[in-house]
N, C-alpha and C positions, 0 to 999 in steps of 0.2 A: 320905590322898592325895585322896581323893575330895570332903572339906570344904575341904581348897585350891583344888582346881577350882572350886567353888561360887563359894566367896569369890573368885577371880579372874574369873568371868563377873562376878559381882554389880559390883564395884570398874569393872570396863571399862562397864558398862552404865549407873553413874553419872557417871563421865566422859564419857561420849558423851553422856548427857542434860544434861549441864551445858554441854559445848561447846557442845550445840545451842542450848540457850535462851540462849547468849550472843551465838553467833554468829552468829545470824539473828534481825535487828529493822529498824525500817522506814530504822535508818543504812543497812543495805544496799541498800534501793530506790534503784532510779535508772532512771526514765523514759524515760532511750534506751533502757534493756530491756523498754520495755512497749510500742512501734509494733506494727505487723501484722506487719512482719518481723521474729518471735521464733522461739526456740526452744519457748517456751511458749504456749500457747492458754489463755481462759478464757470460758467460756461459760457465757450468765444464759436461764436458761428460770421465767417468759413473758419474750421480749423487750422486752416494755412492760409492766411490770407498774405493779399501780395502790397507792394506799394501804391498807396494812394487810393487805399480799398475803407470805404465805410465796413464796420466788424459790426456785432451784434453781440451785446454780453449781457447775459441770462444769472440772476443769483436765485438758490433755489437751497430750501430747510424742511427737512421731514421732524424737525426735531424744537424749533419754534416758529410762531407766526409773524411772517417778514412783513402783511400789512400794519403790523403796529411795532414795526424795529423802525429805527432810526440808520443812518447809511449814509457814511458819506464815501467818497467815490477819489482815488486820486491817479491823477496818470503826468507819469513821469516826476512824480514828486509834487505836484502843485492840487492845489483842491481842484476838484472839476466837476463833478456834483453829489449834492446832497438832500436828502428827504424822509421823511415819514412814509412807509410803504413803499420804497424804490425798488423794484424788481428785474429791472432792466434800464438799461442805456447804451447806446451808439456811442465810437470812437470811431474816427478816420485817421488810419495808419502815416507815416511821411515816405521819405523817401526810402529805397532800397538799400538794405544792410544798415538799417537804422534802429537803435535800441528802444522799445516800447514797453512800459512798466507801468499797469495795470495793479492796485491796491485797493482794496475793499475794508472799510472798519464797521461792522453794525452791532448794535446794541440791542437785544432783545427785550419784550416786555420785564423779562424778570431782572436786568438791568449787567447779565452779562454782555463782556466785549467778545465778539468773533474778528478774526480777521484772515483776509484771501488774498493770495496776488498770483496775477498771472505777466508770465515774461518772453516776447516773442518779437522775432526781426524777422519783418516783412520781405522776404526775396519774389522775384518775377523769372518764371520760365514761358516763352513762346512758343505755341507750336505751328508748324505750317504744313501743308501737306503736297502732293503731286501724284497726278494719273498717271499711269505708268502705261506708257503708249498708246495713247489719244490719238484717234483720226481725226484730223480738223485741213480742210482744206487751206492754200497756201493764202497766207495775210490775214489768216483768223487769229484776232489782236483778244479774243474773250479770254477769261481764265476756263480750262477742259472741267465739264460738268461731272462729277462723281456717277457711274450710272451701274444699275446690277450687274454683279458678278464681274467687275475690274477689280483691276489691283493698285491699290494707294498705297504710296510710302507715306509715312508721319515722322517729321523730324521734329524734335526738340530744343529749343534754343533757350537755356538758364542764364540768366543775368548776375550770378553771383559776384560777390568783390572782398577779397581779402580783407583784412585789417592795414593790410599795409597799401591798400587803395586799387589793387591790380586786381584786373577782370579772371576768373578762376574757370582755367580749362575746362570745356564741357565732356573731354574725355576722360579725366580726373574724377566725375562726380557718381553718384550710382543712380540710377533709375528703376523703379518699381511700375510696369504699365500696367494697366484693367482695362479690360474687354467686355462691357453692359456690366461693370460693378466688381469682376472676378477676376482675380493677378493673374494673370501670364509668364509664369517661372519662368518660361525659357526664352519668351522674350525681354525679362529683367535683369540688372544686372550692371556692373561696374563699367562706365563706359558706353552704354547701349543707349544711346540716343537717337537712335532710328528704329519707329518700328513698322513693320511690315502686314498690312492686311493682302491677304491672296486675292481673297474674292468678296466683295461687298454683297452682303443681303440684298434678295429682292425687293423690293415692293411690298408689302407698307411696314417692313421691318427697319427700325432705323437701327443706328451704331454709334452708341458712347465708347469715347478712348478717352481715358483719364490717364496723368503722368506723376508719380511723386517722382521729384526730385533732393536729393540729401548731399553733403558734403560728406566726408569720412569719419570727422567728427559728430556727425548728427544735427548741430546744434543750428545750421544751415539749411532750411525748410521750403519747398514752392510746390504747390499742385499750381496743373489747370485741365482743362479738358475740351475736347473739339466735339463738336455731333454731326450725325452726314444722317443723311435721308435721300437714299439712290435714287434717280431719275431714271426712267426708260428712254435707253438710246432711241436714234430719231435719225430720219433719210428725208433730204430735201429734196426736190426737184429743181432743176437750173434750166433756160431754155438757151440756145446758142445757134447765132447763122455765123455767115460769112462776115457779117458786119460788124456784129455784136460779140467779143472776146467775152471770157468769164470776168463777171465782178459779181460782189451780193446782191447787188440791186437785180439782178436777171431772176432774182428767186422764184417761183412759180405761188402767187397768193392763189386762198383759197383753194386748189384742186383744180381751177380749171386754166385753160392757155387757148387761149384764139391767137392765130395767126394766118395771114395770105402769104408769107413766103413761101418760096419754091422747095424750099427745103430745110427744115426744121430739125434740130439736133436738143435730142431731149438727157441731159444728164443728172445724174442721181450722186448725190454725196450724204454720204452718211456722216452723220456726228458722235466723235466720243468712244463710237465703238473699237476694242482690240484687234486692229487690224495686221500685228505684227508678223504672223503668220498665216499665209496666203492658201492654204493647204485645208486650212482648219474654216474658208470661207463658202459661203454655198449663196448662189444668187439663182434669183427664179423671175423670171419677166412673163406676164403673159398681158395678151391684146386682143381683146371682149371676149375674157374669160378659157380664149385658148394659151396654151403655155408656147414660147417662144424663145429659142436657144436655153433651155435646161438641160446642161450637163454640167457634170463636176468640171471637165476642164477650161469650160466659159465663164468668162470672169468679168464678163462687160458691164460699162460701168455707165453707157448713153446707148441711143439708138437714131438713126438718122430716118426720120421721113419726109417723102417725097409728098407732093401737093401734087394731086390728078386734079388738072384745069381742065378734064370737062364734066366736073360736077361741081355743083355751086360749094358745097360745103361737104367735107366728111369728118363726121366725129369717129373717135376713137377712144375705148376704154384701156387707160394701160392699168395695168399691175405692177407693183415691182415689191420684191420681201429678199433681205438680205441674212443670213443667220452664220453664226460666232459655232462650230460646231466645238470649239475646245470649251466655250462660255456658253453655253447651250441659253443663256438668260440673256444673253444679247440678241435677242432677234427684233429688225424692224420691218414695216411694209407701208407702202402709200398707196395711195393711187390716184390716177391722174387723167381728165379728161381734156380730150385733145381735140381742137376743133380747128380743121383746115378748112380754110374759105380762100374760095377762086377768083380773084379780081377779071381774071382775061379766060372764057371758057373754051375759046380758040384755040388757045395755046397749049401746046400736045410734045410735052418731052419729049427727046427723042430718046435712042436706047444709050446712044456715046453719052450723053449725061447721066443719064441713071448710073451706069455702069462706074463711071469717075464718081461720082457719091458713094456709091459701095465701097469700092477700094479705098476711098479716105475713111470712110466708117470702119472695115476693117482694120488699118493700120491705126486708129487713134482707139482703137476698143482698150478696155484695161484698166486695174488701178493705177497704173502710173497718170492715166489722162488728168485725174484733180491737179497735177501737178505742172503739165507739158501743154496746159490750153495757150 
């Protein structure tokens, strides 16, 4: 009794899969059932997706129950899948400016046909950005770190391609940008492929910049979007004699610098910060806790000291804080312990060297020095 049972599910369960695969194919499509007003929904997540992009397609009925509809699934014409309760399936787009055709046929319990298509070519736009006058000292090969309150350009790079196989001017095309989700009218527009941030948010706010890009005709489609999360600008320390020129390897680890040379030149570089205008810079140094050359029109950028050989050792606490007064969010500061130790305690400068120290300190003071070591 119980092997007839068997055999009676099995016989009805091949029948039902053989109705199905008969009965639903793309004869049943028919495009009055695929308007906005359906009983069927289908939905493509990203809504613009680009070449070579896995998609995400969602079908969805307020109106019958999709786990017990039948569904079979076609792209670009060929079966591509099929199921009892299909709700969802993955496609991976091809190449750019290539026709994708998306066909949905389901049969509900009650044994009506729905049918859905969706019809979309995949375009690619790049974006790329740039800090707009980055301090980085000379043979800094990094890319400039985005940091509070600079200004990024964002350009836009669309990879569109006619019919007739030619690459489609990116100044031909129209551009819609978002700013954390919100259009930016008067940065959009026909042609407007650069757009312009003044000042980056501080600290812990980041910045979504999203780009549509369209053809004239519409029917040519690409988002993408960049995200920045500003860093707070940063001041190194560099240590420098007679012997040793600047390179990075001179960088001062940790905070502190021992040294027995005669004479130690301590330089400060800042990174990333708007240094374009010199006017708008305020630099403060001081040495255990007293201030040392603070005025607006000191602009030094090392300090030279001297090694007194007749103490074994003198430490020293520097300060040093640089501030952006136009970008008031650029401000940096270090500090740095300085420890001169005496190999010979005999040995007593005389004032003609001190003196020729000074004068090369004064003549090398300055932001030009990053540049002129």
């Amino acid at each position: 009794m119980i092997q007839k049972i068997i055999i009676a599910i099995l016989a009805l369960f091949v029948l039902s899969t053989s109705v199905f695969s008969q009965s639903l194919n793309l004869k049943n499509f028919n495009d009055k059932n695929s308007g906005l007003i359906s009983e069927l929904s289908l939905d493509m997540f990203p809504k613009h997706p680009s070449s070579h992009q896995e998609v995400l397609f969602k079908l969805k009925s307020f109106y019958f129950n999709l786990n017990f509809s039948e569904t079979v699934v076609y792209f670009n014409g060929k079966e591509y899948k099929k199921g009892v309760g299909l709700k969802e399936f993955k496609i991976k787009t091809g190449k750019p400016g290539e026709r994708n055709l998306i066909q949905v046929v389901v049969r509900d319990p009650k044994g009506k046909i729905h049918t859905k298509k969706v019809e979309f070519t995949p375009e690619n736009v790049g974006l790329v950005y740039e800090v707009v006058d980055p301090n980085v000292p000379f043979g800094y090969k990094g890319k400039s770190t985005v940091i509070s309150n600079s200004k990024v350009n964002i350009f836009a790079f669309p990879d569109f391609v006619s019919k007739s196989g030619k690459r489609i001017d990116k100044k031909s095309l129209i551009y819609t940008w978002y700013k954390n989700g919100e259009v930016d009218n008067k940065a959009s527009g026909f042609g407007k492929y650069k757009y312009e941030v003044e000042r980056m948010p501080a600290r812990p706010s980041d910045l979504y910049i999203d780009v549509l890009v369209t053809d004239v005709t519409k029917k040519k489609v690409a988002k993408n979007k960049i995200y920045f999360s500003p860093e707070f600008t940063d001041v190194q320390f560099y240590s420098l004699n007679q012997s040793l020129p600047f390179t990075f390897k001179n960088v001062v680890k940790n905070g502190v610098l021992k040294t027995s040379d005669k004479n130690t030149t301590v330089l400060v570089v800042p990174y990333f910060m708007d240094m374009s205008e010199d006017e708008n810079l305020d630099y403060t140094w001081k040495i255990n806790n007293k201030r040392y050359l603070h005025n607006p029109g000191d602009k030094r950028d090392r300090l030279v000291f001297l090694n007194d050989t007749n103490k074994k050792e003198t430490i020293l606490n520097i300060f040093f804080q640089l501030k952006n007064d136009y970008r008031i969010l650029q401000t940096a500061h270090k500090n740095l312990k300085l420890i001169l130790k005496s190999e010979n305690q005999d040995e007593v400068l005389n004032q003609q060297y001190y003196n020729e120290e000074r004068s090369k300190k004064n003549k090398n003071s300055g932001l030009g020095g990053f540049f002129g070591l």
